[in-house]
C-alpha positions in Angstrom: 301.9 33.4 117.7 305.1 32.5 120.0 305.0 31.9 123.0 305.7 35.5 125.3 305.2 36.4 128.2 301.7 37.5 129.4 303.2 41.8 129.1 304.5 40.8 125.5 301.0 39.4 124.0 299.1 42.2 126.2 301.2 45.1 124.5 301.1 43.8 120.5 297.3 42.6 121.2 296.5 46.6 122.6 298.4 47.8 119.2 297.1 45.6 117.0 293.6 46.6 118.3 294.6 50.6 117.5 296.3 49.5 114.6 294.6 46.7 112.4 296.0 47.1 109.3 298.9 45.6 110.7 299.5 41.9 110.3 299.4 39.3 113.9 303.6 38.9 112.7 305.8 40.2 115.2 309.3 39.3 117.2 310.4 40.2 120.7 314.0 40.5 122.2 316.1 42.8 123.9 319.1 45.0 123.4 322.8 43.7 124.4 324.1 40.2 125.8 322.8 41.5 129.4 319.7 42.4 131.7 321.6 45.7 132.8 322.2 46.1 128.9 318.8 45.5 127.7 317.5 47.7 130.4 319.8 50.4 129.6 319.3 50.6 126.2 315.6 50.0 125.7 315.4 53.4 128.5 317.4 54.8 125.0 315.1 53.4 122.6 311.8 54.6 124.9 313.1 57.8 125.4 313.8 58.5 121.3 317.6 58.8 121.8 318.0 54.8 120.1 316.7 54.4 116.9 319.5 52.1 115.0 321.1 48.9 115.9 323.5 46.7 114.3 324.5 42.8 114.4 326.5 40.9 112.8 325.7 39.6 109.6 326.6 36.4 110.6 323.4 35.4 112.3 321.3 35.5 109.4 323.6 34.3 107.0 325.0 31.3 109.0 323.3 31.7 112.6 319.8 30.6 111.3 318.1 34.1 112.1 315.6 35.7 110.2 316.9 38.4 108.4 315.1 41.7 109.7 312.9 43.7 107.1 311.7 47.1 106.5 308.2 47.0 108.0 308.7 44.9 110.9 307.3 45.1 113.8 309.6 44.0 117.3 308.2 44.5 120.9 311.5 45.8 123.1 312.0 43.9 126.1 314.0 44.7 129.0 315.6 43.0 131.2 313.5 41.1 132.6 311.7 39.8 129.0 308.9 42.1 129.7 307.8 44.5 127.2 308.8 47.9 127.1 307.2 49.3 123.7 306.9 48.4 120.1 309.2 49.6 117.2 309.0 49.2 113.7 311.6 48.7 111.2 312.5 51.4 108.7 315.4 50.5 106.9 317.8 47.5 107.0 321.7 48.0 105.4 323.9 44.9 105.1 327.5 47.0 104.9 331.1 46.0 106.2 332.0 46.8 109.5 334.6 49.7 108.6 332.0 51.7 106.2 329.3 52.3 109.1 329.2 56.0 108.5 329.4 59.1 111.5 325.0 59.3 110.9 324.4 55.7 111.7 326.8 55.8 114.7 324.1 58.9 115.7 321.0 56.6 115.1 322.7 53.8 118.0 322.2 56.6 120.8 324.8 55.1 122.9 327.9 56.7 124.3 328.8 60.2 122.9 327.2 59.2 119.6 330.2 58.9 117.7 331.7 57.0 115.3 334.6 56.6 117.4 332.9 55.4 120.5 330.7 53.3 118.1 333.5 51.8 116.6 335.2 51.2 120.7 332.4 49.4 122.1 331.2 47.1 118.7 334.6 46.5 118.3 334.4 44.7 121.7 331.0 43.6 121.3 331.4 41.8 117.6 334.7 40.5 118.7 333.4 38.6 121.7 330.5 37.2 120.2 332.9 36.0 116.9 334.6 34.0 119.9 331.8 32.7 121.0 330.8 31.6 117.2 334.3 30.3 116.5 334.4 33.0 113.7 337.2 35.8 113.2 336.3 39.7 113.7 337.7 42.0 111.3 336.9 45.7 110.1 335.8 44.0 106.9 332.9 41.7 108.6 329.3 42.5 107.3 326.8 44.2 109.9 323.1 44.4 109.5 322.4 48.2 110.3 318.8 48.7 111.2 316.9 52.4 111.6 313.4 52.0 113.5 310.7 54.2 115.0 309.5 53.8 118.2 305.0 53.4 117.6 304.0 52.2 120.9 305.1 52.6 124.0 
């Protein structure tokens, strides 16, 4: 197991002792490039509002990330890297940036739920980290659209 901290091990151990069909393989990050931004949008996730998220393709392809999987299990952390609750993967779609459909924008939980305000802010988002990667943004780039369930909180 990785190395967490103490809330992270606390909160899969307690699951994993409800739940022991499930395997001891799990990841932990946050939402966002931020503490406010984690914080912000795990309340979303907690509260059942967030239940999609998208990143660039990139990372997995060329960024040396593990390509998320239906069936996976991530602890949430907030701001602070403690953990906030457990979700598990239910679908993963690799799609270009311009075909996220109106539903998916839904799923992300942020803004007015639009496509239009999801298109504004990962517009800004994708285009700021392809800076920092030294790669271009375009409407064409590939994102990794994930669906999860909150099952612990």
């Amino acid at each position: 197991m990785e190395k967490y901290k103490d809330s992270v091990n606390k909160m899969w151990q307690d699951y994993r002792a409800k739940n022991r069909e499930v395997s001891n393989k799990f990841e932990a990050w946050a939402f966002g490039d931020s503490a406010e931004m984690a914080n912000e949008l795990g309340e979303l996730v907690m509260a059942g509002t967030k239940t999609g998220t998208s990143s660039l393709f990139y990372w997995y392809d060329q960024g040396g990330e593990t390509m998320p999987s239906v069936g996976s299990y991530v602890v949430i952390l907030d701001g602070e890297e403690e953990a906030m609750g457990i979700i598990k993967l239910v679908d993963v779609t690799i799609m270009p940036f311009n075909e996220v459909s109106e539903r998916f924008a839904y799923l992300e939980g942020e803004g007015d739920r639009t496509l239009e305000y999801w298109r504004k802010v990962h517009t800004d988002f994708f285009t700021n980290e392809s800076v920092e990667l030294g790669i271009d943004f375009n409407e064409d780039v590939l994102v990794v659209c994930e669906e999860f369930e909150v099952v612990y909180k």
